[in-house]
ZADRENZA-515770 format. One record per residue (C-alpha): residue in one letter; x, y, z. Coordinates in steps of 0.1 Angstrom, whole numbers. Each point is the difference from the previous one (the first is absolute). Layout:
BEGIN
{code=A, X=X, Y=Y, Z=Z}
...
***
This chain:
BEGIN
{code=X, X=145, Y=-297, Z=293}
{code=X, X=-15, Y=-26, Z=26}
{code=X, X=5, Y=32, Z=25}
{code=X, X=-16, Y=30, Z=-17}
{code=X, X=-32, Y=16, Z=10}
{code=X, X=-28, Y=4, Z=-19}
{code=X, X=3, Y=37, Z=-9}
{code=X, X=35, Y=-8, Z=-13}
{code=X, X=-13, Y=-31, Z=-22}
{code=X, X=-23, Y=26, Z=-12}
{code=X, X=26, Y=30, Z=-4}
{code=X, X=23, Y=-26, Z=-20}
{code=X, X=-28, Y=-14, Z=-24}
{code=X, X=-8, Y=37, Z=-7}
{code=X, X=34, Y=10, Z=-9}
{code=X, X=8, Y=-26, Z=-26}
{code=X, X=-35, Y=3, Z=-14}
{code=X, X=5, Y=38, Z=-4}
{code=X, X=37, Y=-3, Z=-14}
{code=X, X=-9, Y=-26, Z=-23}
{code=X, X=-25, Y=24, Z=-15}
{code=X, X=19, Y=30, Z=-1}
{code=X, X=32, Y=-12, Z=-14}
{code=X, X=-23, Y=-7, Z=-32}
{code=X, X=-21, Y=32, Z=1}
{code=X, X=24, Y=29, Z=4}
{code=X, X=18, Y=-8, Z=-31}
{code=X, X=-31, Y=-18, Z=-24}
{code=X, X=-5, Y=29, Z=-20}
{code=X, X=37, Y=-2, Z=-10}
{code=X, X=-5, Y=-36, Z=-9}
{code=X, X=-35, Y=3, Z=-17}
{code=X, X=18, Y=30, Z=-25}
{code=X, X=28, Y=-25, Z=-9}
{code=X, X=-28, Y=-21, Z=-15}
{code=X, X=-20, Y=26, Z=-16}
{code=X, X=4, Y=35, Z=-17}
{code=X, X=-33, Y=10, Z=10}
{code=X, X=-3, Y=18, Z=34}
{code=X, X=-39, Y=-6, Z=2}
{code=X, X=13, Y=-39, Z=-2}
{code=X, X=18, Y=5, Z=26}
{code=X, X=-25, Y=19, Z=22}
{code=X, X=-24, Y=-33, Z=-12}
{code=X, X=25, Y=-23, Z=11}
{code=X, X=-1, Y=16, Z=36}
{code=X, X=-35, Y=3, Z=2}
{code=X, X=-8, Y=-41, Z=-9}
{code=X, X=19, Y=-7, Z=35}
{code=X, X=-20, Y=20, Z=23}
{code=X, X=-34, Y=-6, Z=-24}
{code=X, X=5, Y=-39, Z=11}
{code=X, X=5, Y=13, Z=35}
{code=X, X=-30, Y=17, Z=7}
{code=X, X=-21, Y=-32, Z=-9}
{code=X, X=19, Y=-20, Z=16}
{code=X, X=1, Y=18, Z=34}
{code=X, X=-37, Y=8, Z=-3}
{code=X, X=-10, Y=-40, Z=-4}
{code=X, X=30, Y=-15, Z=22}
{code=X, X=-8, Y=27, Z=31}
{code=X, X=-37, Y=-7, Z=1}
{code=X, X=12, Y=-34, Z=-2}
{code=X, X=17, Y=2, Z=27}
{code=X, X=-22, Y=19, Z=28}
{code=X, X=-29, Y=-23, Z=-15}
{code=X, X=20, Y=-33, Z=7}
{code=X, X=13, Y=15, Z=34}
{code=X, X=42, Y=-12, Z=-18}
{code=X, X=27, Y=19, Z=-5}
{code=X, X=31, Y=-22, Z=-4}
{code=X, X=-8, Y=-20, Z=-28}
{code=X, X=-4, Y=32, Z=-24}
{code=X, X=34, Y=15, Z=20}
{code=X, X=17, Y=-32, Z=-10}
{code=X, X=-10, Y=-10, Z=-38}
{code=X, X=3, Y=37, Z=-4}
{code=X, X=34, Y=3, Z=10}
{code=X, X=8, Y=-35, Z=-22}
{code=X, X=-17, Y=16, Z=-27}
{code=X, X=20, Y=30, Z=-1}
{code=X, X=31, Y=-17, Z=3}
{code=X, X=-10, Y=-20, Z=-38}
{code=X, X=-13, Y=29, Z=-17}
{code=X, X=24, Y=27, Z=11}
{code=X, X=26, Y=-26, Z=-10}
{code=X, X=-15, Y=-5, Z=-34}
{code=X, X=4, Y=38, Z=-12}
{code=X, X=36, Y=-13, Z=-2}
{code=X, X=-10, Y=-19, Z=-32}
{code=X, X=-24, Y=27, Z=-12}
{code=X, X=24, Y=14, Z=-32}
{code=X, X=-31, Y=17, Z=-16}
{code=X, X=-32, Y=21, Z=6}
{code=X, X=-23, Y=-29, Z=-2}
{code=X, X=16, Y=-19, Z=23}
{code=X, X=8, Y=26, Z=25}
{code=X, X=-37, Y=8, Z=-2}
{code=X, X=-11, Y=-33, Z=14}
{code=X, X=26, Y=-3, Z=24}
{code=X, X=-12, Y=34, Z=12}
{code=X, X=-35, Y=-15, Z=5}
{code=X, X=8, Y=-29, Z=19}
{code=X, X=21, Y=23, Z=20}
{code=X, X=-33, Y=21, Z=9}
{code=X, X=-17, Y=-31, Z=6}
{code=X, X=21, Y=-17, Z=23}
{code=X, X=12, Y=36, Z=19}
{code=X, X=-39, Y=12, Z=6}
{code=X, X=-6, Y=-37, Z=18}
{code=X, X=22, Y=5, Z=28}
{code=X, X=-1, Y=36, Z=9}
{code=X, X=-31, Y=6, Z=13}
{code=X, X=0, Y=-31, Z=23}
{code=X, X=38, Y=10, Z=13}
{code=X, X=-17, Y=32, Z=7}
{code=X, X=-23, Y=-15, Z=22}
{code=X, X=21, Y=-27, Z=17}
{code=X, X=15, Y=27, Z=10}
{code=X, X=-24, Y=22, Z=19}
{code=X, X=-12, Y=-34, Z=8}
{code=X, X=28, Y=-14, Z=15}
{code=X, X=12, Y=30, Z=26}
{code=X, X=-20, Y=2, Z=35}
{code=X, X=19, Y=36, Z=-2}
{code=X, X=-12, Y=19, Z=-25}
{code=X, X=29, Y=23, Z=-2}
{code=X, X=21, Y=-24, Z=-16}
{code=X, X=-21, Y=-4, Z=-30}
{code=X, X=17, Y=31, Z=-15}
{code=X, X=36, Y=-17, Z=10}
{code=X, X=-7, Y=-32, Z=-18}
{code=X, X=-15, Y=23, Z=-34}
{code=X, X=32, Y=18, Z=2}
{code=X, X=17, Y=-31, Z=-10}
{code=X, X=-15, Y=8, Z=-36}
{code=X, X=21, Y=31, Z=1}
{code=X, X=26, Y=-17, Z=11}
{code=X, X=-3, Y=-27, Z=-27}
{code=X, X=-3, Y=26, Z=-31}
{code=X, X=35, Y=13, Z=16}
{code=X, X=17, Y=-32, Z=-5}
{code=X, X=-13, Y=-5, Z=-35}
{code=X, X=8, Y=32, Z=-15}
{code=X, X=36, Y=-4, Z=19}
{code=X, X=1, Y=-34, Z=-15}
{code=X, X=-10, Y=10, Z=-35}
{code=X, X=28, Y=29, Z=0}
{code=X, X=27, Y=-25, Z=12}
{code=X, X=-13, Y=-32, Z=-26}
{code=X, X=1, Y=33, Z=-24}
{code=X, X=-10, Y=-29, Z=-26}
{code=X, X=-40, Y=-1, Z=-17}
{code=X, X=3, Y=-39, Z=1}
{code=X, X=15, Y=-9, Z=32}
{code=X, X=-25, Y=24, Z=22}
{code=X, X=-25, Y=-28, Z=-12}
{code=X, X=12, Y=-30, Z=13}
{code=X, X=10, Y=20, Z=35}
{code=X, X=-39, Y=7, Z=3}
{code=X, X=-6, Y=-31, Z=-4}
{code=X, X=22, Y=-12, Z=26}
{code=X, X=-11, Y=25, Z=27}
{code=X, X=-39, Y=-15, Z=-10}
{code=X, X=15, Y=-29, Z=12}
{code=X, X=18, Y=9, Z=33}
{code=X, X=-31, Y=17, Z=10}
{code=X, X=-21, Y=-30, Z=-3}
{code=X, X=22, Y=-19, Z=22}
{code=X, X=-7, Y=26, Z=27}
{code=X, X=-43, Y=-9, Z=-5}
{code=X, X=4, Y=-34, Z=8}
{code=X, X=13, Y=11, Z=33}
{code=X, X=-33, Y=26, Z=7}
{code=X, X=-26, Y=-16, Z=20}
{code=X, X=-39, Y=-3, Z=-13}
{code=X, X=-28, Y=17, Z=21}
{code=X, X=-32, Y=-7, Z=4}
{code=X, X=-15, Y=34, Z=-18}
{code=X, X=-35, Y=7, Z=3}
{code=X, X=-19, Y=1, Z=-37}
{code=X, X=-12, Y=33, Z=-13}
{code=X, X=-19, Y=-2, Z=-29}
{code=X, X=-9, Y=39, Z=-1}
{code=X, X=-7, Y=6, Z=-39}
{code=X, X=25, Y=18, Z=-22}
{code=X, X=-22, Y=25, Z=-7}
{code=X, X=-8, Y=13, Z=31}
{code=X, X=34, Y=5, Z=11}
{code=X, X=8, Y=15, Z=-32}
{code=X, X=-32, Y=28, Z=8}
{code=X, X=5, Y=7, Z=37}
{code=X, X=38, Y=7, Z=-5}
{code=X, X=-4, Y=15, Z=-40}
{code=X, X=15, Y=32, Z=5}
{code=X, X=33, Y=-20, Z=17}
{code=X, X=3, Y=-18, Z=-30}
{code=X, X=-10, Y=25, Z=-27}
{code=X, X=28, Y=26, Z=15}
{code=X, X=24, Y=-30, Z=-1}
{code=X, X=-3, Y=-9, Z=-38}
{code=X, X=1, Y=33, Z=-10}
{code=X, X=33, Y=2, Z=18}
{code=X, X=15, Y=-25, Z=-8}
{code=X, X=-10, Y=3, Z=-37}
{code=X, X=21, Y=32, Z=1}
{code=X, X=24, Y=-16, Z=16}
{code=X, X=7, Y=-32, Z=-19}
{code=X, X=-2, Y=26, Z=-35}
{code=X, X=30, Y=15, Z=16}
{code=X, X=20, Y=-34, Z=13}
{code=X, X=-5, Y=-13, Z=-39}
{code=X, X=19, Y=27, Z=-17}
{code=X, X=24, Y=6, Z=30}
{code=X, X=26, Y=-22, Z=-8}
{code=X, X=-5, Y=10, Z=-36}
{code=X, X=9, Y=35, Z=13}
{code=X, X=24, Y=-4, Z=22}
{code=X, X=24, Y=-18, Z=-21}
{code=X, X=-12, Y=9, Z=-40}
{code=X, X=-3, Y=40, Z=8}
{code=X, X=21, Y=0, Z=38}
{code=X, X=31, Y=-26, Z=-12}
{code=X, X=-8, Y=-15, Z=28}
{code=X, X=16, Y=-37, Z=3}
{code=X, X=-22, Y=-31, Z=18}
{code=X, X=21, Y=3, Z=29}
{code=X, X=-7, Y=35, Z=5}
{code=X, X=-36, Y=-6, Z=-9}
{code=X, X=0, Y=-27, Z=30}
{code=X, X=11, Y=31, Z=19}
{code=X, X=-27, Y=16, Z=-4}
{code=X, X=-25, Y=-25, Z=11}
{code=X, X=19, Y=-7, Z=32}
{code=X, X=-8, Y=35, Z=7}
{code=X, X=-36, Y=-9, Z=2}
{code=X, X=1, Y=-37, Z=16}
{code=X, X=20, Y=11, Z=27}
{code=X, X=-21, Y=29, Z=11}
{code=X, X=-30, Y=-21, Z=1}
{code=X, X=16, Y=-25, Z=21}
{code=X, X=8, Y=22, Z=29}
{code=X, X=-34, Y=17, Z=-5}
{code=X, X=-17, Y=-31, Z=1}
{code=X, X=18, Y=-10, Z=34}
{code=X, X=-6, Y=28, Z=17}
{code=X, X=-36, Y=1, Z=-4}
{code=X, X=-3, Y=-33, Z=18}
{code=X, X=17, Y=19, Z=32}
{code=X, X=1, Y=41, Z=-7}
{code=X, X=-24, Y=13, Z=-24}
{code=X, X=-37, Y=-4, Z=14}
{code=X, X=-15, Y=17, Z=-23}
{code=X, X=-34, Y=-15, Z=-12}
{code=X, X=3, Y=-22, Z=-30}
{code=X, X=-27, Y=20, Z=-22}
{code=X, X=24, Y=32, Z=7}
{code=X, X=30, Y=-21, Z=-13}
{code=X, X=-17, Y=-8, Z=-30}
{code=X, X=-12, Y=36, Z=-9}
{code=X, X=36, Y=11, Z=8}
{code=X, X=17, Y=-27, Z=-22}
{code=X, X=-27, Y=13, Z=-29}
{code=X, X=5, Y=32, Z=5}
{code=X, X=42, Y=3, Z=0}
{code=X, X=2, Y=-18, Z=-31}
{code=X, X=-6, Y=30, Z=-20}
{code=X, X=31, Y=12, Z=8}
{code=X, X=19, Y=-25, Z=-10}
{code=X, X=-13, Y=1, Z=-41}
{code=X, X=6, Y=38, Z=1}
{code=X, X=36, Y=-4, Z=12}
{code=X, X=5, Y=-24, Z=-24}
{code=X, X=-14, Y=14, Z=-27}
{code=X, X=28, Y=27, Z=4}
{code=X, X=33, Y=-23, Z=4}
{code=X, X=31, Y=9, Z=-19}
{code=X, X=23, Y=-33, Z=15}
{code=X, X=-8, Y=-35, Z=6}
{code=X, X=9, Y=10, Z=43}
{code=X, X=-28, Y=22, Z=5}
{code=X, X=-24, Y=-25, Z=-5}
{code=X, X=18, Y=-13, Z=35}
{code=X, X=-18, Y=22, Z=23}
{code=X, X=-31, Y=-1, Z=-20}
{code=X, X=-1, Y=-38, Z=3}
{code=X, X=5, Y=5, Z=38}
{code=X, X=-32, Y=15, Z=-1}
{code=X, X=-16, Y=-21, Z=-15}
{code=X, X=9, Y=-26, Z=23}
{code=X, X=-19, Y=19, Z=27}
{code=X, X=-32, Y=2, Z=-17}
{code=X, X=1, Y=-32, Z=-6}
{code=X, X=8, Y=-16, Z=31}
{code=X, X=-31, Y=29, Z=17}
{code=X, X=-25, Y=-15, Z=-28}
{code=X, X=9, Y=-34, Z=-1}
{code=X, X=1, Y=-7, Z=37}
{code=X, X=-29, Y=25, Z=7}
{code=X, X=-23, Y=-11, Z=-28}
{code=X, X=5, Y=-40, Z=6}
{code=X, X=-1, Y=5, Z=40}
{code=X, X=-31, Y=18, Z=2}
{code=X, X=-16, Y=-28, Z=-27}
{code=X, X=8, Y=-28, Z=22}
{code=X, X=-10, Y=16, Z=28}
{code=X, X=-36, Y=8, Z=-18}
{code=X, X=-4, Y=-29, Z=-22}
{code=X, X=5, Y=-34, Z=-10}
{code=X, X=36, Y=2, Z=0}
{code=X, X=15, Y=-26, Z=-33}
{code=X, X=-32, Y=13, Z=-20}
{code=X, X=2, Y=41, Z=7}
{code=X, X=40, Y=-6, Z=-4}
{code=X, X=-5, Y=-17, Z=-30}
{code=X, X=-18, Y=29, Z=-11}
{code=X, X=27, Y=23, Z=11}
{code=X, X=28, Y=-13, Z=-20}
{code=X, X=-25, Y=-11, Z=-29}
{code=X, X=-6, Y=36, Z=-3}
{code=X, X=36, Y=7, Z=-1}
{code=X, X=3, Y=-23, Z=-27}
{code=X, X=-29, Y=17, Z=-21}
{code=X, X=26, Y=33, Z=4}
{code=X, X=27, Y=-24, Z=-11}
{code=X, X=-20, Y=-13, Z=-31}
{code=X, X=-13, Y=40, Z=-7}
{code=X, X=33, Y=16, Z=7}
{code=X, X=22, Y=-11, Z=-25}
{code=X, X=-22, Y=-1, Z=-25}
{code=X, X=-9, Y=38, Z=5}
{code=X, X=39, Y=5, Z=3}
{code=X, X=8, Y=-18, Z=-31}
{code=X, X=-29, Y=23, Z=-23}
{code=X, X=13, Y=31, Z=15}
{code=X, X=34, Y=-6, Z=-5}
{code=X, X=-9, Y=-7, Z=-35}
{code=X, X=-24, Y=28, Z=-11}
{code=X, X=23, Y=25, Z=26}
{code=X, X=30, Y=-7, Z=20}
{code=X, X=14, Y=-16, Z=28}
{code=X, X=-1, Y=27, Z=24}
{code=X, X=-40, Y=6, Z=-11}
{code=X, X=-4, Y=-32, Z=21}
{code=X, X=14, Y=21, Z=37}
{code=X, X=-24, Y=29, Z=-10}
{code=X, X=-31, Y=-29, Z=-4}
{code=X, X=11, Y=-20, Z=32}
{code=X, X=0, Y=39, Z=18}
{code=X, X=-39, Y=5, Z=-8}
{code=X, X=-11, Y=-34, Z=8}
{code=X, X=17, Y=-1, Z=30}
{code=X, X=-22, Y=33, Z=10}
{code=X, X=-32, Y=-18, Z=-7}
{code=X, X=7, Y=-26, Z=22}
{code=X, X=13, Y=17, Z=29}
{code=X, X=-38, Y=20, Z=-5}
{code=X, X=-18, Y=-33, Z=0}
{code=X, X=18, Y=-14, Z=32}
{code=X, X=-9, Y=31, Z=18}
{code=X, X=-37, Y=-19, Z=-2}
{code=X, X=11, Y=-28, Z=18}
{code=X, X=-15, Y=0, Z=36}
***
């Protein structure tokens, strides 16, 4: 380890921070039902991880560009996640799973916007930034592989926990800089880049609707089995890792157009599969998403670092994310129970629309 670069410390603590999320996400609302007969529990249940997450971003990345640190929210973040992600193993009903959910927010939303940042921070080439991001791809990939082959709702618990750990071993290794304090309000950045992050929630509101009844979908009306469900979100991981790569070396397109492009192609994506008839069409569609996602994510955060403070307007960023995560399910869990499933696609579809209007605002 003695012998790796910088960029590859990085990479590495960005894959086993990704995988140890996503090996616990892709298959939660699975777990959260086994505990509940209520499907608006469920979509509750969701929502309490990524309400904890917003506040904590918000606070820990103005934190951070106001005491000019990165590492020390990097690693108690990553030790954090490794004791609450661990503790869902011992959550055996809704009340517990509920808290364990929250710390999970809590200690998640402290680290990523200040991994963002040592990030764009720590490259003198700028390209690379969208290599090292892709790692996050890359990290989903391995969870959602990992969770197929564990194929057991206990054991994917203690493996998050573990690769929490592995990836703080790869912090201690990352040098600190000496990062100049910005102390640029919250609110300002918010206003000069609202119609960024107004286009962004509305998204990703639609989106996260459709990611909480998915599973629910795929294998309750699609017979689909976890492995095959796994399948399907490789489709998606792996298309945004090569996406991701290549614009750190091919695409030059400006990161405001990325954005607006990743906003814009998610409609299709709801409307193809709001139409599905077998668990493998939802393979190509969760390609696609995979390239909007890698266009908004590394447009949207690039040109906010670039722009702004970068911990506090990333902070922002994926705070906003986690106010779609919080809304999301809970607008997929009162649809599904006043309509149907598939009433969630059709929702996701005209939201989507409204947001790619708004980011045709952005400058």
């Amino acid at each position: 380890m003695q012998q790796m670069g910088i960029s590859n410390l990085i990479r590495s603590a960005t894959f086993f921070q990704h995988a140890g999320v996503s090996i616990v996400y892709i298959f939660m609302p699975i777990l959260a039902q086994n505990l509940t007969t209520s499907i608006f529990e469920v979509g509750i249940t969701i929502a309490s991880f990524f309400l904890a997450q917003i506040l904590s971003s918000m606070y820990f990345g103005r934190i951070s560009d106001a005491s000019g640190k990165r590492l020390i929210f990097i690693r108690v973040g990553f030790l954090a996640c490794a004791a609450m992600f661990g503790l869902h193993y011992v959550a055996d009903n809704s009340l517990y799973l509920l808290l364990v959910r929250l710390g999970a927010g809590v200690a998640s939303g402290m680290m990523v916007p200040a991994m963002l940042a040592y990030t764009y921070e720590s490259g003198k080439d700028k390209t690379k930034v969208a290599s090292v991001i892709s790692f996050h791809a890359l990290g989903w990939l391995a969870g959602i592989v990992a969770a197929g082959i564990a194929n057991n709702e206990k054991t994917i618990f203690l493996i998050s926990a573990a690769l929490f750990l592995v990836g703080l071993v790869f912090t201690m290794r990352m040098p600190q800089y000496a990062i100049v304090k910005e102390t640029d309000a919250t609110k300002s950045v918010i206003a000069r880049n609202k119609f960024l992050f107004l286009s962004l929630l509305f998204r990703h509101t639609g989106a996260t609707a459709v990611w909480t009844i998915l599973p629910l979908v795929l294998t309750q009306s699609l017979g689909a089995k976890l492995y095959e469900v796994s399948m399907v979100y490789v489709a998606n991981t792996i298309t945004a890792f090569v996406l991701m790569n290549l614009m750190g070396t091919k695409i030059h397109t400006k990161n405001v157009t990325k954005f607006k492009i990743g906003i814009g192609l998610t409609v299709f994506v709801f409307a193809g599969m709001a139409v599905m008839s077998s668990w493998w069409m939802a393979i190509p569609w969760m390609a696609l998403v995979g390239f909007t996602w890698a266009f908004l994510y590394i447009g949207g955060s690039i040109h906010l670092m670039e722009n702004n403070p970068k911990s506090t307007s990333t902070g922002i960023f994926n705070s906003t994310i986690a106010i779609a995560n919080v809304i999301g399910p809970v607008v997929a869990g009162t649809i599904a129970f006043y309509y149907d499933q598939i009433s969630v696609m059709y929702f996701a579809v005209a939201i989507c629309i409204v947001a790619f209007a708004i980011s045709l605002k952005i400058k």
